[in-house]
C-alpha positions as semicolon CSV with decimal commas, in nm:
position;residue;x (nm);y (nm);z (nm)
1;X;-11,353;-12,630;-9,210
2;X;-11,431;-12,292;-9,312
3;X;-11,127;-12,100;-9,502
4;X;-11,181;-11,738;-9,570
5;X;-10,956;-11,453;-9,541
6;X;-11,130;-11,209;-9,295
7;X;-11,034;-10,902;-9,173
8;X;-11,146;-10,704;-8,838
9;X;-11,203;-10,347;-8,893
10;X;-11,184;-10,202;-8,502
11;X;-11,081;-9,839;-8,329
12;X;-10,986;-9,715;-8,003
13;X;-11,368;-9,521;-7,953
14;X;-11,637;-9,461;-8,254
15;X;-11,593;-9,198;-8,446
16;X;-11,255;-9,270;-8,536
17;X;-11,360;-9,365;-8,906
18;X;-11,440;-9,736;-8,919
19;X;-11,728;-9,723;-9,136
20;X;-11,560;-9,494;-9,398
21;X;-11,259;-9,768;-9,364
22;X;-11,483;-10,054;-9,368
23;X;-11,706;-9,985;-9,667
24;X;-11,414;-9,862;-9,877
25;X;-11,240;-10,181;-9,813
26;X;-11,551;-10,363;-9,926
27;X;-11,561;-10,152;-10,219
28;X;-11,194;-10,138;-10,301
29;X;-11,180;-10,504;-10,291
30;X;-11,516;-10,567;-10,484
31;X;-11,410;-10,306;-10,764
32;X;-11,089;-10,552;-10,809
33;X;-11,316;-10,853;-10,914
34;X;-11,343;-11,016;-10,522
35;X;-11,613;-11,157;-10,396
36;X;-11,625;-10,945;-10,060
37;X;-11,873;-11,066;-9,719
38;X;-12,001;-10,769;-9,538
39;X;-12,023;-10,814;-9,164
40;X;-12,095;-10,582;-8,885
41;X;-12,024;-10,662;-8,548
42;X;-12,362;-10,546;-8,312
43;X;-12,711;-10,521;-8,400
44;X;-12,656;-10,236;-8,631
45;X;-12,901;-10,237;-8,913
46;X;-12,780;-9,942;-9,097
47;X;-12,432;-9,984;-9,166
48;X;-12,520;-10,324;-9,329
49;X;-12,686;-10,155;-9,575
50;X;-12,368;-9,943;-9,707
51;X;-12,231;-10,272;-9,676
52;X;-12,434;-10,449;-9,908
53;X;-12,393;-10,135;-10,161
54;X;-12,024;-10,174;-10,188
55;X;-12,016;-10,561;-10,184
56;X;-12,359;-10,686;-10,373
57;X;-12,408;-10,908;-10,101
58;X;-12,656;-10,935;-9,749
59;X;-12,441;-10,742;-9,511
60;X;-12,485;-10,936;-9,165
61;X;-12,496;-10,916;-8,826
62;X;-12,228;-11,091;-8,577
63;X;-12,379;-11,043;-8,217
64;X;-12,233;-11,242;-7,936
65;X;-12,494;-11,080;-7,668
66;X;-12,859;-11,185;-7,879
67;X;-12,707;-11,490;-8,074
68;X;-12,485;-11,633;-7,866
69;X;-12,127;-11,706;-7,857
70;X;-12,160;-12,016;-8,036
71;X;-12,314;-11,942;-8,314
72;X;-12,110;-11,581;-8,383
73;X;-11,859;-11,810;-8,632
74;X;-12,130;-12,005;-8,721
75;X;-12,334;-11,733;-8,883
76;X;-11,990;-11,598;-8,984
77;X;-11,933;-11,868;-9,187
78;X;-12,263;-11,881;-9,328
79;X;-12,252;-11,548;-9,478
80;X;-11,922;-11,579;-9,609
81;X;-11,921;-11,925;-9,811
82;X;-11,813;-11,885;-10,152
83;X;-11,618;-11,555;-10,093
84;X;-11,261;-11,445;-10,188
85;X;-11,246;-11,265;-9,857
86;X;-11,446;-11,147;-9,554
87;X;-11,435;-10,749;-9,365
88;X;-11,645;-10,715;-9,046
89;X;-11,691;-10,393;-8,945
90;X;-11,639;-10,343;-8,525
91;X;-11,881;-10,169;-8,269
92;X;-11,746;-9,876;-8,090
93;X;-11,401;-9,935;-7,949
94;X;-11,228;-10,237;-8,000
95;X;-11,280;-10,312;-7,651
96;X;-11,634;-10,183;-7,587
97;X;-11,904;-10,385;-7,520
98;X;-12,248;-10,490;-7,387
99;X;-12,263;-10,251;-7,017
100;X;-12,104;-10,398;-6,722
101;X;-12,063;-10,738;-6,874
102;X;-11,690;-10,744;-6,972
103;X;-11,622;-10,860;-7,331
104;X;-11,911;-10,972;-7,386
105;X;-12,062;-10,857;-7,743
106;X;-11,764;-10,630;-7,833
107;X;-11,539;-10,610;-8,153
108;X;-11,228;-10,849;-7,955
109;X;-11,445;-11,095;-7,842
110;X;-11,621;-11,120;-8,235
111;X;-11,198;-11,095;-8,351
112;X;-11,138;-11,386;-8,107
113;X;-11,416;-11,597;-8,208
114;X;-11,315;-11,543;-8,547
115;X;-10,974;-11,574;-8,482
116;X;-10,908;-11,312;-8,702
117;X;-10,677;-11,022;-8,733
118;X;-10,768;-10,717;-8,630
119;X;-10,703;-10,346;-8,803
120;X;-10,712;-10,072;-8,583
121;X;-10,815;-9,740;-8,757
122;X;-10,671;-9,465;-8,528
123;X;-10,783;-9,087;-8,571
124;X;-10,422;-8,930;-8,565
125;X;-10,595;-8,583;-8,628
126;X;-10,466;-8,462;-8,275
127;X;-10,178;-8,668;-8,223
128;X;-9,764;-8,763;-8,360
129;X;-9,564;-8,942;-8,135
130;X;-9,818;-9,047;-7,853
131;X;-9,994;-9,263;-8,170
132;X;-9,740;-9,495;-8,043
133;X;-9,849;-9,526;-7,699
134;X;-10,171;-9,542;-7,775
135;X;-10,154;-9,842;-8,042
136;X;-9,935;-10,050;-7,775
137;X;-10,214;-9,996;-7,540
138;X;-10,424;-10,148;-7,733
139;X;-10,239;-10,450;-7,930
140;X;-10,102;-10,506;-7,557
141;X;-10,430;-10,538;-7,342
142;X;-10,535;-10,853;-7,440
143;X;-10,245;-11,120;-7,621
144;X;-10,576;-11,316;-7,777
145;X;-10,632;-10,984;-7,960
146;X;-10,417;-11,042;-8,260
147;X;-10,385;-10,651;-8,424
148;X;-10,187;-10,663;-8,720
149;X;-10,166;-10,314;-8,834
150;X;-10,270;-9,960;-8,830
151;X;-10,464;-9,729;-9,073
152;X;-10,414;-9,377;-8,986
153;X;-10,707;-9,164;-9,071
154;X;-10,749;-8,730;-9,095
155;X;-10,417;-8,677;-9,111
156;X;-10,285;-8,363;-9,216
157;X;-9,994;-8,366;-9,399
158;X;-9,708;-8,519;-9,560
159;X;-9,487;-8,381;-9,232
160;X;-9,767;-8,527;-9,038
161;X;-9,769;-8,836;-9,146
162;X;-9,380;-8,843;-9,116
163;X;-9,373;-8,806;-8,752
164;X;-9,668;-9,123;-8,718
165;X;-9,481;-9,326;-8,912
166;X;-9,196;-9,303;-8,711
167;X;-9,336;-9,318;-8,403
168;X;-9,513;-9,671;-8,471
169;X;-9,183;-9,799;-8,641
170;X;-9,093;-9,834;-8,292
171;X;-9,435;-10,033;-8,185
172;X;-9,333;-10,311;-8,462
173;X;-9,676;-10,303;-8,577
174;X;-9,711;-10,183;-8,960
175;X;-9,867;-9,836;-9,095
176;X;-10,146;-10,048;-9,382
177;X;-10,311;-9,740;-9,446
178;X;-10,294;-9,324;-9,454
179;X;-10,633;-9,132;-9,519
180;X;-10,543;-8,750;-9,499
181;X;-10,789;-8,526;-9,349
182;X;-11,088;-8,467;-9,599
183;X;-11,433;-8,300;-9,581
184;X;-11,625;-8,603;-9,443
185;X;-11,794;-8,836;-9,727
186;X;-12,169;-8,756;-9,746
187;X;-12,338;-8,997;-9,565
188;X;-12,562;-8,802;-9,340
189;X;-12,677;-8,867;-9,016
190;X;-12,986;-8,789;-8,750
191;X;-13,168;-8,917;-8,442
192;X;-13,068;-9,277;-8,449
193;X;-12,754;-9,223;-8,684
194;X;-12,678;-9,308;-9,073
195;X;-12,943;-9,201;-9,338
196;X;-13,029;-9,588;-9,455
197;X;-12,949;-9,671;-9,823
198;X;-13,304;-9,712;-9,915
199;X;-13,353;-9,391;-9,828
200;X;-13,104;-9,164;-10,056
201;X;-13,007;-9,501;-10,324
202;X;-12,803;-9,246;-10,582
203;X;-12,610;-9,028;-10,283
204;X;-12,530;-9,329;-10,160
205;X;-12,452;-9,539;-10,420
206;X;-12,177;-9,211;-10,487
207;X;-12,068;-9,228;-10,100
208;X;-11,960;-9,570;-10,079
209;X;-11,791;-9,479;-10,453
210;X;-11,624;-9,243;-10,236
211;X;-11,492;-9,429;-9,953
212;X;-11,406;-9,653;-10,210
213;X;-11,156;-9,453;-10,376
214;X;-11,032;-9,304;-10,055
215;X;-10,932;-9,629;-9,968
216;X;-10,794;-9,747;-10,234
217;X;-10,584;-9,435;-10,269
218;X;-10,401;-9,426;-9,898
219;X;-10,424;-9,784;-9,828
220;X;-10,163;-10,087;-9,910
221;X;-10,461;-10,340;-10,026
222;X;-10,226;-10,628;-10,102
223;X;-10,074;-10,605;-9,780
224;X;-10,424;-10,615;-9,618
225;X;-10,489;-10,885;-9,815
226;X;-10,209;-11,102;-9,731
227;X;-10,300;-10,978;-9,302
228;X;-10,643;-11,166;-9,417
229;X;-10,494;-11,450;-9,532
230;X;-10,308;-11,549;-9,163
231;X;-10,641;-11,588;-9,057
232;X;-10,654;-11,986;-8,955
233;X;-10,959;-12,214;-9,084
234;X;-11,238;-12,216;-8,825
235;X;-11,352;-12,566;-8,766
236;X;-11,689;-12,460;-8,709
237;X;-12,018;-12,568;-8,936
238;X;-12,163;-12,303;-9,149
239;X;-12,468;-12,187;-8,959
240;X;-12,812;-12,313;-9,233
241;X;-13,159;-12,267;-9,191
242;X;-13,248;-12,615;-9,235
243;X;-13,609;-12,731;-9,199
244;X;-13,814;-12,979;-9,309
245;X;-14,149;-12,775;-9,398
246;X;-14,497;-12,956;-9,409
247;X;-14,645;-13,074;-9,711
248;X;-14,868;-12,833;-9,910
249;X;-14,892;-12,522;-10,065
250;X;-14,616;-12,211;-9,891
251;X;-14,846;-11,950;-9,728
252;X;-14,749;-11,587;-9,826
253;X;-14,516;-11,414;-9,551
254;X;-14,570;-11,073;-9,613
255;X;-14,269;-10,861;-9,538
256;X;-14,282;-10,510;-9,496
257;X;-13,959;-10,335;-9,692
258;X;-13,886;-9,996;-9,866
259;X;-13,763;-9,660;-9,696
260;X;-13,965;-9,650;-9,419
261;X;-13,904;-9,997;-9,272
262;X;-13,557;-10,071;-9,321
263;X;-13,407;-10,289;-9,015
264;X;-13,412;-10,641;-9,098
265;X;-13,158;-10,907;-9,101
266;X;-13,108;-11,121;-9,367
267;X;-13,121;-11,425;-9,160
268;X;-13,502;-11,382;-9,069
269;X;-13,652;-11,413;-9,453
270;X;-13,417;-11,711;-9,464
271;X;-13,586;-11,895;-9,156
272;X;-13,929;-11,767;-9,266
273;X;-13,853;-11,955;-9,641
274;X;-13,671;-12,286;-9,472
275;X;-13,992;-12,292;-9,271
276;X;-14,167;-12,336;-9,541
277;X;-14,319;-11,985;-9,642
278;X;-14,347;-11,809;-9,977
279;X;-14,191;-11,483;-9,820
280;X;-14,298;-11,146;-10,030
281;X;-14,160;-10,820;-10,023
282;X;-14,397;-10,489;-10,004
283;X;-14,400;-10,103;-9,993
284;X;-14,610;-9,931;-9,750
285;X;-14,495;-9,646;-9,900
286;X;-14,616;-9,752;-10,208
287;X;-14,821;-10,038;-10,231
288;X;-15,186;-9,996;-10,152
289;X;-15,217;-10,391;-10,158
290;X;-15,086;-10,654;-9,953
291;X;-14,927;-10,919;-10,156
292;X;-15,192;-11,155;-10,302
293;X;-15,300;-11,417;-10,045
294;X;-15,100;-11,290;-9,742
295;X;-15,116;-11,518;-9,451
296;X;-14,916;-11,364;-9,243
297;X;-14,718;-11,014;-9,175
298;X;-14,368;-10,880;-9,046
299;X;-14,328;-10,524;-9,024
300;X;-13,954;-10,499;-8,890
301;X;-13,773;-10,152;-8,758
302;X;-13,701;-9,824;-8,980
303;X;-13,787;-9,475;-8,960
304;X;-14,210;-9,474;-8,982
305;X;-14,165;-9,134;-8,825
306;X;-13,982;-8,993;-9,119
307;X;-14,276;-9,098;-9,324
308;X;-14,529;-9,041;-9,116
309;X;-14,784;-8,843;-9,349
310;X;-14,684;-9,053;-9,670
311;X;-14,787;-9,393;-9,462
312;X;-15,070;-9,208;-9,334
313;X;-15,223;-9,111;-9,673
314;X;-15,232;-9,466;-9,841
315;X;-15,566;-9,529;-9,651
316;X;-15,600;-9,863;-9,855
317;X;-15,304;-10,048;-9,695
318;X;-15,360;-9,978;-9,371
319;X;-15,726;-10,077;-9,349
320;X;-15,545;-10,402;-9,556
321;X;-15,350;-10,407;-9,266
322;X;-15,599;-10,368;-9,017
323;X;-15,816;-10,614;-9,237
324;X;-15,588;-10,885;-9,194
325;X;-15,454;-10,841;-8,812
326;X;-15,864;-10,836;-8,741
327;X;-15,887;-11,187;-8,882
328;X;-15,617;-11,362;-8,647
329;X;-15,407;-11,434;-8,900
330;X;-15,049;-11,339;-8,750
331;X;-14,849;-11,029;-8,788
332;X;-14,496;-10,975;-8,570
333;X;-14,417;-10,622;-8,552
334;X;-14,069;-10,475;-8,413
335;X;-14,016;-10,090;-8,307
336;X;-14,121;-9,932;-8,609
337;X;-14,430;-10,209;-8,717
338;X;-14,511;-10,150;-8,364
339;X;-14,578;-9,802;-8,443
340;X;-14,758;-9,828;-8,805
341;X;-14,998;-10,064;-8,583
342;X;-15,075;-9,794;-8,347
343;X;-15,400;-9,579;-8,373
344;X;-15,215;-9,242;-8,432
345;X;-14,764;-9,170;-8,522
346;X;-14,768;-8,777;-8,416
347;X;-15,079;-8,702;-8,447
348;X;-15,120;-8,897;-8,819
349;X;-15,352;-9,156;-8,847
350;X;-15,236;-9,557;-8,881
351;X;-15,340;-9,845;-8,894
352;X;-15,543;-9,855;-8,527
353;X;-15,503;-10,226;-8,462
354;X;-15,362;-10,128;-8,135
355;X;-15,528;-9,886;-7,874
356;X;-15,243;-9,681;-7,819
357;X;-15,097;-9,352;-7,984
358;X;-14,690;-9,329;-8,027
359;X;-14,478;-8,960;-8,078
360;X;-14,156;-8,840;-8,147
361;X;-13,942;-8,767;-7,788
362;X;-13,642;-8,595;-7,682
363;X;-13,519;-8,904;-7,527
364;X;-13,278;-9,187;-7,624
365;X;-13,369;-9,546;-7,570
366;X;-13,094;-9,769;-7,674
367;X;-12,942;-10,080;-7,529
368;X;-12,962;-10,484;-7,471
369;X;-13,269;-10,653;-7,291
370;X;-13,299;-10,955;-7,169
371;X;-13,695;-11,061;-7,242
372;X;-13,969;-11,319;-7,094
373;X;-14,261;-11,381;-7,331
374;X;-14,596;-11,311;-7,134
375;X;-14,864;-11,446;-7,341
376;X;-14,881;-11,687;-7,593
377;X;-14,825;-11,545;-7,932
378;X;-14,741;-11,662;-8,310
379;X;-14,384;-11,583;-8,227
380;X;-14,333;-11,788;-7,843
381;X;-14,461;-11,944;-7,609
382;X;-14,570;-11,765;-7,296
383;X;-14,244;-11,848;-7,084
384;X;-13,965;-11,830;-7,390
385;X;-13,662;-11,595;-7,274
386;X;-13,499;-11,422;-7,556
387;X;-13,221;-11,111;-7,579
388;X;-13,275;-10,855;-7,763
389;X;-13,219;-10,475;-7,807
390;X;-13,443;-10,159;-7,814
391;X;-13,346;-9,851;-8,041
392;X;-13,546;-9,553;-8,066
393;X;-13,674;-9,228;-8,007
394;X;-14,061;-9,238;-7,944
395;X;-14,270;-9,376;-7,682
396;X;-14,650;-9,530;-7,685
397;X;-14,890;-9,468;-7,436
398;X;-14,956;-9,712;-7,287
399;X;-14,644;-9,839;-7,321
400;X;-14,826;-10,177;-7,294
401;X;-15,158;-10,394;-7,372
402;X;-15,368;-10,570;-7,142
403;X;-15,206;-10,884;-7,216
404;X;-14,824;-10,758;-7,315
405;X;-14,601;-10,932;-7,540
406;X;-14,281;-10,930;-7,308
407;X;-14,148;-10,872;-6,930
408;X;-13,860;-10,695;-6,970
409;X;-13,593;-10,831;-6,674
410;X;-13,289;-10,566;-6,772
411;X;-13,179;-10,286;-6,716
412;X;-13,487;-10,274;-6,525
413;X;-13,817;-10,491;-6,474
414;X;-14,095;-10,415;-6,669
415;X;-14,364;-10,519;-6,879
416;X;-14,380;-10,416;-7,276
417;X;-14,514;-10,435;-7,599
418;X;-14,881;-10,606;-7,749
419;X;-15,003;-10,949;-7,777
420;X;-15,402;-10,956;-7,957
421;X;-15,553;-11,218;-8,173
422;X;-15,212;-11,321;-8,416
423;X;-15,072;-10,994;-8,336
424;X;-14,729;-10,939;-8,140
425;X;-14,620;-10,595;-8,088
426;X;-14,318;-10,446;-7,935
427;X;-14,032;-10,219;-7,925
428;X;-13,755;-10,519;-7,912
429;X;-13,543;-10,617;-8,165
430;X;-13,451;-10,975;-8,209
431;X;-13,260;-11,220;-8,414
432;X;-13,419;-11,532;-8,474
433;X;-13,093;-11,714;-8,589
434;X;-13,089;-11,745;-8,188
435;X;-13,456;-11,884;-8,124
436;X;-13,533;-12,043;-8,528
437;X;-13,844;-12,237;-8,356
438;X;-14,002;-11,844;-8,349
439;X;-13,999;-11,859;-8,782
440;X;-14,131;-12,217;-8,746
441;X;-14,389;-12,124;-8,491
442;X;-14,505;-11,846;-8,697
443;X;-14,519;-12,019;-9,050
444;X;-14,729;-12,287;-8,843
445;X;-14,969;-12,006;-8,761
446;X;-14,981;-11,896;-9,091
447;X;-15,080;-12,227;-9,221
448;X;-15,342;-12,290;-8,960
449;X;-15,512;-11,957;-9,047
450;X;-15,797;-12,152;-9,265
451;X;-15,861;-12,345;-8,994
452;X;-15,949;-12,062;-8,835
């Protein structure tokens, strides 16, 4: 049985303030000696990351759409063992999810997994009395949704806050918060939203000090606390990356980090080490080596584009890069790996292990895929169907290798992405707490790569 207070952090539509709400609660709660778990519901990597900041812990991911409904409490469980109290940040509106498939992957059907209350952070900034109707709506729609109280952020005034308060003393559902209207807390956004934290470490380390105190000044944190602590004890195992690794030395996992490659979940080193793997963090920003007797390579998602002429210039990495991919030894590359592999990033130079040249667009490409694997790789077997999500704003051409890494089957049919040698290339986003065989399949390569 797994016993920890949790809290739901949810809103009627995004924007309404649930980050600012979340982290500060993390914060607020941390700053009072707690040991806080971060969670976010989605496959968000950068709100994690502000997450982490205000608690000292891995913020993770709970998605119902790539992981599974079985193992959202599960992994829930796993990241909060140990902790005085758990906050999981929503997705969107409480009810939103993944498109045209009901529930499925939104912030009720994470609450009802949980079985946790939920806190609904409503922007009053346009609204008094009609708050009302607009909370009943929502604790009303479905009776598994358990919402036990409001936070009212950007309100005006004292009068303001008056006439909310009195109309939700008639929806019996308490006020646990009041954030007045405020110039916005600097976390700055652009083309695929939030700045990361490895990217701006000192403003952000002072934003989440911010939402922090914001918090803790309009909200009632021992009533939220005591909402947490109705939660019931799940009966479900903690999720663990449990393997039995061969004997012999741990090949070196190389793992591409810093500000230009920031998306990663926590869960994926984790596998990689249970495998059996010695798994090493690098710079590419920085670091004109690859860590000493690198086996293998994962270049995960970020913002390569940002960095484009920085990445370009340290000429020794990349042609370690290309070095390495050009001996078979394996390298899995998501979105923005995908991109440092290309021959050119807007016209800059990479590390030309694939024949195909990526740019900046115009256009949005966001959503969940379901996935086939074509060709054999170091991460599946030709014929293993995963979910996934794609986030970004460039495009490749081509779009795909000779022999591609996966056929896409939604929203629409297509193939994607690079499979050469140990390397497997694409735009799609996974979590391998879903498939854990693909870590165990990859250390296997690694340690076959003498063979070779």
């Amino acid at each position: 049985m797994v016993n920890v207070p949790r809290l739901v952090i949810a809103a009627p539509a995004s924007n309404s303030g649930k980050t600012t709400v979340a982290t500060g609660l993390m914060a607020a709660f941390a700053a009072r000696g707690s040991a806080v778990s971060p969670h976010k519901v989605g496959p968000d990597y950068i709100d994690p990351g502000y997450h982490s900041l205000a608690t000292g812990r891995p913020g993770r991911n709970l998605d119902a759409y790539m992981c599974g409904t079985d193992l959202v409490a599960p992994l829930f469980a796993h990241g909060a063992a140990g902790c005085d109290l758990a906050v999981v940040e929503g997705v969107m509106g409480l009810y939103d999810g993944a498109s045209g498939q009901g529930e499925l992957a939104s912030t009720a059907q994470v609450a009802k997994l949980l079985r946790a209350p939920v806190v609904l952070v409503v922007d009053a900034s346009s609204q008094s009395r009609s708050v009302a109707a607009l909370v009943h709506g929502f604790a009303s729609w479905d009776p598994q949704v358990r919402i036990g109280g409001v936070i009212l952020n950007k309100v005006a005034s004292d009068r303001h806050e008056a006439l909310l308060r009195d109309a939700l003393d008639e929806s019996g559902l308490p006020v646990l918060g009041v954030i007045r209207r405020a110039p916005q807390v600097a976390t700055p956004s652009r083309h695929l939203g939030l700045v990361p934290v490895a990217e701006r470490r000192r403003e952000a380390v002072d934003a989440v000090r911010a939402m922090g105190e914001r918090v803790r000044a309009g909200c009632d944190l021992d009533a939220l606390l005591a909402l947490a602590r109705t939660a019931p004890a799940l009966p479900d195992e903690p999720w663990a990356p449990a393997y039995a690794p061969a004997e012999g030395p741990r090949p070196v996992v190389a793992v591409a980090g810093g500000a230009a490659f920031t998306f990663a979940y926590a869960e994926h080193a984790e596998l990689l080490t249970a495998a059996g793997a010695e798994v090493v963090t690098f710079d590419p920003l920085r670091d004109e080596k690859l860590p000493a007797g690198a086996a293998g390579l994962v270049i995960g998602g970020g913002f390569p584009e940002m960095y484009a002429p920085e990445l370009s210039a340290n000429e020794p990495l990349r042609r370690a890069v290309t070095a390495l991919a050009r001996s078979g030894a394996p390298v899995a590359a998501e979105c923005a790996g995908l991109l440092y592999l290309a021959r050119e990033l807007d016209g800059r130079p990479m590390c030309g292990v694939l024949d195909a040249e990526a740019r900046m667009s115009e256009r949005l490409t966001l959503g969940y895929r379901q996935a086939v694997a074509v060709t054999d790789s170091p991460l599946a077997a030709a014929g293993t169907r995963v979910r996934g999500h794609e986030f970004h704003r460039t495009v490749l051409d081509p779009a795909a290798g000779t022999t591609p890494a996966w056929g896409m089957h939604q929203p629409e049919r297509r193939v994607e992405g690079y499979v050469q040698r140990g390397v497997h290339a694409s735009y799609l986003h996974t979590h391998w707490a879903a498939s854990p065989e693909v870590a165990r399949r990859f250390v296997e390569h690694c340690r076959a790569l003498p063979a070779r």
